[in-house]
C-alpha positions in Angstrom: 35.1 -2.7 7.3 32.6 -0.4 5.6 29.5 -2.8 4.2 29.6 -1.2 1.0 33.1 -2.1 0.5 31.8 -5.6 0.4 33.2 -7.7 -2.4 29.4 -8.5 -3.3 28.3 -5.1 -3.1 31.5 -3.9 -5.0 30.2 -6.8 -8.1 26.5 -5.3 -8.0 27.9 -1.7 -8.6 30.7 -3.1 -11.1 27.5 -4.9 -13.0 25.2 -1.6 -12.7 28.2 0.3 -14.7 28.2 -2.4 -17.4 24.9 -2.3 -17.8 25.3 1.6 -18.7 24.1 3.1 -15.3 25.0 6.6 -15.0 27.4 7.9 -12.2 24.5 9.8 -10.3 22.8 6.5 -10.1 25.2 4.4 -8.9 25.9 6.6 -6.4 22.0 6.5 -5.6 22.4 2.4 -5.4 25.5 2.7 -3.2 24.0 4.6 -0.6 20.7 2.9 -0.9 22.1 -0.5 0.0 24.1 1.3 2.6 21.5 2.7 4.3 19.5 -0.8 3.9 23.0 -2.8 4.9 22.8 -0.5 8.2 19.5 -0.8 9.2 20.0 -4.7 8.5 23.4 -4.9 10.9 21.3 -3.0 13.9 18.0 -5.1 13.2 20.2 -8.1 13.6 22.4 -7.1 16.5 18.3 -7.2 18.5 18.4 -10.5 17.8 21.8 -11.0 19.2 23.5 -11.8 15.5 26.2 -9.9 14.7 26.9 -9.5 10.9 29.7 -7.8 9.4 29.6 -8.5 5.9 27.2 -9.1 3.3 27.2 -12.9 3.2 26.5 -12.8 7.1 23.2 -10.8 6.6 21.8 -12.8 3.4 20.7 -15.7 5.7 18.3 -13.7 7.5 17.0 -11.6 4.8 13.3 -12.0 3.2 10.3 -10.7 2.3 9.5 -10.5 6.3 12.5 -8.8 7.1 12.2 -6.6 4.1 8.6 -5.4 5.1 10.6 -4.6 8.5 12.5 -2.4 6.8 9.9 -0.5 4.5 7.8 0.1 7.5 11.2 1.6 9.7 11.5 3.7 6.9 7.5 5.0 6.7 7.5 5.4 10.9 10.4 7.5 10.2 8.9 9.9 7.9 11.3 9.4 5.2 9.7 10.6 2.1 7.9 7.7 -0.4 10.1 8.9 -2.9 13.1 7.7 -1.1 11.4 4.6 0.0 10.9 3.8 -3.3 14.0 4.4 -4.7 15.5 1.9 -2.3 13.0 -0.3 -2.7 13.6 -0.5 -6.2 17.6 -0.8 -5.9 16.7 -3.6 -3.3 14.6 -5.2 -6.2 18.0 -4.8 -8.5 20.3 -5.9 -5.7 17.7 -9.2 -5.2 17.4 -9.7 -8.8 21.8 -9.6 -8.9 21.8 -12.1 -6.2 19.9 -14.6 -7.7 21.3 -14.3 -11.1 24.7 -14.6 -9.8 23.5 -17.6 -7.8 24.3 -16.4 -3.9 20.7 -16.6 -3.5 17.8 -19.0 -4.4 14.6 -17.2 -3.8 13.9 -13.3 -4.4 13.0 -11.9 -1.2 11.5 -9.1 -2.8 8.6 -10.7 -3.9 5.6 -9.1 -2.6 7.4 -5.8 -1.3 5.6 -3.0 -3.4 6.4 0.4 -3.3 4.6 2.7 -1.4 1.8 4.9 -2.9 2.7 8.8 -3.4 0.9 11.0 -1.1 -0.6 7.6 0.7 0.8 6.9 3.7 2.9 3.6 3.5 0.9 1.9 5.5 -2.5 3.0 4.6 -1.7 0.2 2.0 -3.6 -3.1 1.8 -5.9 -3.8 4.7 -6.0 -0.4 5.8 -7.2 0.5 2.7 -9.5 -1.8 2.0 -11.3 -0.9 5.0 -11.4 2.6 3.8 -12.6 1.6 0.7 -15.6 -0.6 2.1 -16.4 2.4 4.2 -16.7 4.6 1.0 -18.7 1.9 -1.0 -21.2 1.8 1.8 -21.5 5.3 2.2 -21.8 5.5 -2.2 -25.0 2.8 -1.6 -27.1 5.4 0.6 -29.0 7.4 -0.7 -29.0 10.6 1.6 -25.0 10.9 1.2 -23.6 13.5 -1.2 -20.4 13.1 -3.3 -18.6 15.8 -1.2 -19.8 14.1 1.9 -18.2 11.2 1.1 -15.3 12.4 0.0 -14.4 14.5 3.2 -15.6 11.1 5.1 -12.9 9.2 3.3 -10.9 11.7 4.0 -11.6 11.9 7.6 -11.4 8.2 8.2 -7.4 8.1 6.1 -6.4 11.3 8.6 -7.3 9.3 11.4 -6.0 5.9 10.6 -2.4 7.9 9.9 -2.8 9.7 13.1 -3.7 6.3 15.3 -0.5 4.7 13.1 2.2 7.2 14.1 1.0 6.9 17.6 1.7 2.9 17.6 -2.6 2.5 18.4 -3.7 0.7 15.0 -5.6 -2.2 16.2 -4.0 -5.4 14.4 -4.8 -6.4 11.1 -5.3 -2.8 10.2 
């Protein structure tokens, strides 16, 4: 049985037509909770869970599990565009769940999209790190604009290359 067959997934699409959603786009949400449905099925099969149908995977979805799933899609290179896109049907599919009353908590709190032309994960500590970096090189004196600039960008190159090898230290 296809996931997107689903009669919950089947009553999120059904809803996104009645509230006036073109066709293009709920194609978009169809393959966007697809993709995510697929990624979920595989995540959980490393745990030893096997789900096959919607109601199975909702237990072990949250914010956690949906950070999982934004980073997959970043160390894949899929482009922020994309990531946000499904991010933000993932925010509409939430948002169904809980008003329908399958679910009690919105477990995409917290999951923000992903900045364009940032890399995903430059995002939050990363990124305040680089931004320290540049405020202390903005307090000396002996540091030009341009200087600091091509530091920054220096330091964001790096942290991107270090990340696609798998090197970041934790907590960066």
């Amino acid at each position: 049985m296809q996931l997107t067959n689903d009669k919950t997934i089947k009553e999120f699409l059904s809803n996104l037509q009645i509230e006036g959603k073109s066709a293009v786009s709920i194609k978009n949400y169809k393959s966007d909770i697809g993709h995510f449905l697929a990624w979920a099925m595989l995540k959980l099969k490393t745990f030893g869970t096997f789900a096959e149908n919607v109601a199975e995977i909702i237990p072990f979805i949250n914010s956690h599990f949906f950070a999982e799933y934004k980073n997959y899609m970043a160390e894949n290179n899929i482009k922020n565009k994309t990531i946000n896109r499904r991010l933000s049907t993932l925010r509409n599919f939430s948002h169904f769940l809980t008003s329908s009353g399958l679910i009690d908590t919105d477990f995409m709190q917290g999951i923000q999209n992903v900045g364009i032309g940032v890399a995903s994960r430059m995002q939050g500590i990363s990124t305040d790190i680089v931004d320290r970096f540049k405020e202390s090189l903005t307090k000396s004196e002996k540091v030009s604009a341009n200087t600091i600039k091509n530091y920054v960008s220096d330091v964001k190159s790096f942290l991107d290359w270090m990340e696609k090898k798998g090197n970041l230290p934790n907590g960066i």
